[in-house]
C-alpha positions in Angstrom: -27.6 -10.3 -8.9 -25.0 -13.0 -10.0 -22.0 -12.6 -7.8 -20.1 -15.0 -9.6 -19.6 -12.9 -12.8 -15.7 -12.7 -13.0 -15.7 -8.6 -12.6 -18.0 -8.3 -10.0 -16.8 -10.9 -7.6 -13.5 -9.5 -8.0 -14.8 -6.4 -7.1 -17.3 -7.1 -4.0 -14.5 -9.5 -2.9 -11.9 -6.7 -2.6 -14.7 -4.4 -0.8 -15.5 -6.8 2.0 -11.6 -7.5 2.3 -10.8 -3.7 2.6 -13.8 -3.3 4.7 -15.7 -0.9 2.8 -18.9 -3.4 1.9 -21.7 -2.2 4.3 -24.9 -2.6 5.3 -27.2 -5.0 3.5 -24.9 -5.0 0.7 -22.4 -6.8 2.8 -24.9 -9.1 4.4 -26.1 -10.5 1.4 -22.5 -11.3 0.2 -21.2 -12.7 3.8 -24.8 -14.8 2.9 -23.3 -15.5 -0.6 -19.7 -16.4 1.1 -21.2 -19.2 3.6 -22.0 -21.6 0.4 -19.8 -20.1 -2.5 -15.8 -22.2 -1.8 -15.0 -19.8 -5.1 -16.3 -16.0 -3.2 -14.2 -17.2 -0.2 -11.2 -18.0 -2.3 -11.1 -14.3 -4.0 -12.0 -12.4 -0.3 -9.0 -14.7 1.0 -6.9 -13.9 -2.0 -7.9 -10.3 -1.2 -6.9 -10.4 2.5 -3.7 -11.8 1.4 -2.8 -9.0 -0.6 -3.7 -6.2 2.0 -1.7 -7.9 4.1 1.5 -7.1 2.8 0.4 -3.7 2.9 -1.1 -3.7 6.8 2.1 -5.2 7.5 4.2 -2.7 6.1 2.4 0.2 7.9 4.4 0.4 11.6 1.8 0.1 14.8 0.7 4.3 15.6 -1.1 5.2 18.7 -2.9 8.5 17.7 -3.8 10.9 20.9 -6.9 10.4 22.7 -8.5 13.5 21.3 -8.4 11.8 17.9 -9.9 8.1 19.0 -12.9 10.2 20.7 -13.6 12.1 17.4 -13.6 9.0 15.1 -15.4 7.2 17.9 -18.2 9.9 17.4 -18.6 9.8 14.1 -18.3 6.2 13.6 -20.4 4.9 16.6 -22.8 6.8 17.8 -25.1 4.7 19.2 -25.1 2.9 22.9 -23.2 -0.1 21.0 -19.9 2.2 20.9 -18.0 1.2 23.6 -18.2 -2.4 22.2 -17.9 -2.2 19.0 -15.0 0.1 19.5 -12.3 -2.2 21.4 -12.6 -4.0 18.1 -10.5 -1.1 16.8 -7.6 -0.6 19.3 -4.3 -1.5 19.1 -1.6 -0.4 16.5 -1.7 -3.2 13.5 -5.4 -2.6 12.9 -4.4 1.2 13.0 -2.2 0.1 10.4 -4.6 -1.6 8.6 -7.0 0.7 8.8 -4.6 3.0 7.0 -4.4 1.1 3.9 -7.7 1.0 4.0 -8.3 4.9 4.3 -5.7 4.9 1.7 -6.7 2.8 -0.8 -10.5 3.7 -0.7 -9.8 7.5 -0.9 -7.0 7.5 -3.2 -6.9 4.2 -5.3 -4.6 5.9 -7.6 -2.2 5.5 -5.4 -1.7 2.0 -6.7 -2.9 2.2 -9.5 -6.4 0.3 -9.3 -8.6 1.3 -11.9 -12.1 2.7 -11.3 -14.3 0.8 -8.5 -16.2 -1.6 -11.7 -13.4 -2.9 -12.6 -10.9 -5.1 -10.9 -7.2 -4.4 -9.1 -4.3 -4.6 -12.1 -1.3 -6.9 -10.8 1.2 -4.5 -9.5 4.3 -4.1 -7.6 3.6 -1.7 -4.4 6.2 -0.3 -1.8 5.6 1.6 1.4 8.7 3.3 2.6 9.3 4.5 6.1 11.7 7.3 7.8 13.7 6.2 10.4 11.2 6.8 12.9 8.7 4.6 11.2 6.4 7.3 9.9 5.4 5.9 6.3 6.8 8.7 3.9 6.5 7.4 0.4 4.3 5.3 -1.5 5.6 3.7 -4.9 3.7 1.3 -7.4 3.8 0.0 -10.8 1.9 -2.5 -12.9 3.5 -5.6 -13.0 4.4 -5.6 -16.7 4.6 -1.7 -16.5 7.5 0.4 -17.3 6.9 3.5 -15.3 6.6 4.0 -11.3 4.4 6.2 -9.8 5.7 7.8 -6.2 3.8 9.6 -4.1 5.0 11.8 -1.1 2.7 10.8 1.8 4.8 13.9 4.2 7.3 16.0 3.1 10.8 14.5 2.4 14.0 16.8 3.5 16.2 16.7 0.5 19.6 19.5 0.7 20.4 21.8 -2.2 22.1 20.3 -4.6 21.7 16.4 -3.7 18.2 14.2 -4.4 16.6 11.3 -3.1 17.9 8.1 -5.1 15.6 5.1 -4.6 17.1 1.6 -4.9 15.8 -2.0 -4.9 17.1 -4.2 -2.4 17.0 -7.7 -4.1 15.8 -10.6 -1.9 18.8 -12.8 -2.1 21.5 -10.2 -0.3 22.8 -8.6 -3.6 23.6 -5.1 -4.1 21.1 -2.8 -4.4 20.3 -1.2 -7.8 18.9 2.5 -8.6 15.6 3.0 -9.6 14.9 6.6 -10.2 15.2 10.3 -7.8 12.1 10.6 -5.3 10.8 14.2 -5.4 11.0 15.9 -2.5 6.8 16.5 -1.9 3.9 16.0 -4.5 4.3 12.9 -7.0 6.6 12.0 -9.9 6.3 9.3 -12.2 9.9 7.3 -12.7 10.6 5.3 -16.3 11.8 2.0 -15.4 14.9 0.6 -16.9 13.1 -2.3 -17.8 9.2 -3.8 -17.0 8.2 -3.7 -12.9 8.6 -7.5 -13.4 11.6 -7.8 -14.3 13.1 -5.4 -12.3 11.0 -6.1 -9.0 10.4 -10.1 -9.3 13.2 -10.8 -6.7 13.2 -8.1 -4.8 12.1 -7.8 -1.2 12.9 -4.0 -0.2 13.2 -0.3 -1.5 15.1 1.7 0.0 16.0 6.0 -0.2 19.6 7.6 0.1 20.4 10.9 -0.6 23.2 11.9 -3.2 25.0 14.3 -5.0 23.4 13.0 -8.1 21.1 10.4 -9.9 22.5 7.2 -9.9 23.5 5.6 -13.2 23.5 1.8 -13.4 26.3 -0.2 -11.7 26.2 2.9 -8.9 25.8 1.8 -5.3 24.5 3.9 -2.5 26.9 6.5 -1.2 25.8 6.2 2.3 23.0 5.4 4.9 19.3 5.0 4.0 16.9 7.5 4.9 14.1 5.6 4.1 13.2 1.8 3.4 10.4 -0.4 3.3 8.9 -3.7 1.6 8.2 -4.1 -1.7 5.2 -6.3 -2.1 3.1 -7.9 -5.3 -0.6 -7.7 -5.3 -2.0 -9.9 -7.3 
């Protein structure tokens, strides 16, 4: 097989830097990685990108009852106890939950099929104010829609909606985006390409008000949810 064909080292790259590439399949391309400087460049690229999403997910410490059921499934073998410190701790829960993420749904962001390679986009993971990730919001980079997803219901009273806004990176006020549905998935039309729109800015954010925002609007009160906005490519 020749790793280096654009497509597929894009590909295997992105497996081994989600975590995904197993067995011999994953020997052969750590093999591949030890004398390849342009295989370790894409899985480093790769890491680089997840990280923003790792980062974003706040450290969780699920009940013992869940650790011992993954544990079973995962490791059963007299190597468990181990192998499975390497898992502890919240950030590589966090991690781990991109990864879950991304490999089970990689709609979420927009990634196309698992032959072909990651499309540049703009991804944000918003939290509620106890840090429980609620919503999940990409676009290709030179897109012009937004896909959210609800990842747990968001409370939104009769009458008002959930306005997202972009926080821009140097301090200035935030703009609107589009409403957040209240569960399930909508897809927003942008005012303008992700690009454009996203290039400088750092954070999204969720208020709730009386009605969608128009350009020039500013938010009417607290946030309910916020979180980074990130570029993967």
């Amino acid at each position: 097989m020749n790793y280096l064909v654009p497509e597929r080292l894009e590909r295997l790259a992105r497996e081994y830097a989600l975590g995904t590439l197993s067995g011999a399949a994953r020997r052969r391309f750590e093999r591949f990685l030890r004398r390849t400087p342009a295989a370790l460049r894409a899985v480093g690229a790769w890491q680089e990108r997840l990280a923003g999403l790792a980062g974003a997910v706040p450290a969780m410490q699920p009940s013992e009852s869940v650790w011992k059921a993954l544990e079973r499934r995962l490791f059963a073998s007299s190597a468990a106890p181990r192998l499975w410190g390497l898992f502890t701790g919240g950030a590589l829960a966090g991690a781990l939950l991109c990864a879950v993420l991304l490999r089970l749904n990689p709609g979420l962001i927009g990634m196309e099929p698992e032959y072909e390679a990651l499309p540049a986009s703009y991804v944000g993971l918003l939290s509620d104010t106890e840090g429980a990730p609620t919503v999940l919001a990409s676009s290709r980079r030179h897109g012009r829609q937004l896909t959210v997803k609800l990842l747990q219901p968001l409370a939104v009273p009769p009458g008002s909606v959930a306005q997202l806004w972009a926080l821009p990176k140097d301090g200035s006020a935030a703009f609107p985006v589009g409403v957040v549905p209240g569960t399930g998935s909508a897809t927003v039309a942008l005012a303008d390409t992700s690009e454009k729109l996203f290039f400088n800015v750092s954070r999204l954010a969720v208020s709730i008000e009386a009605a969608p925002a128009r350009a020039g609007d500013k938010p009417s009160g607290g946030f309910v949810l916020s979180g980074p906005c990130v570029k993967l490519w």
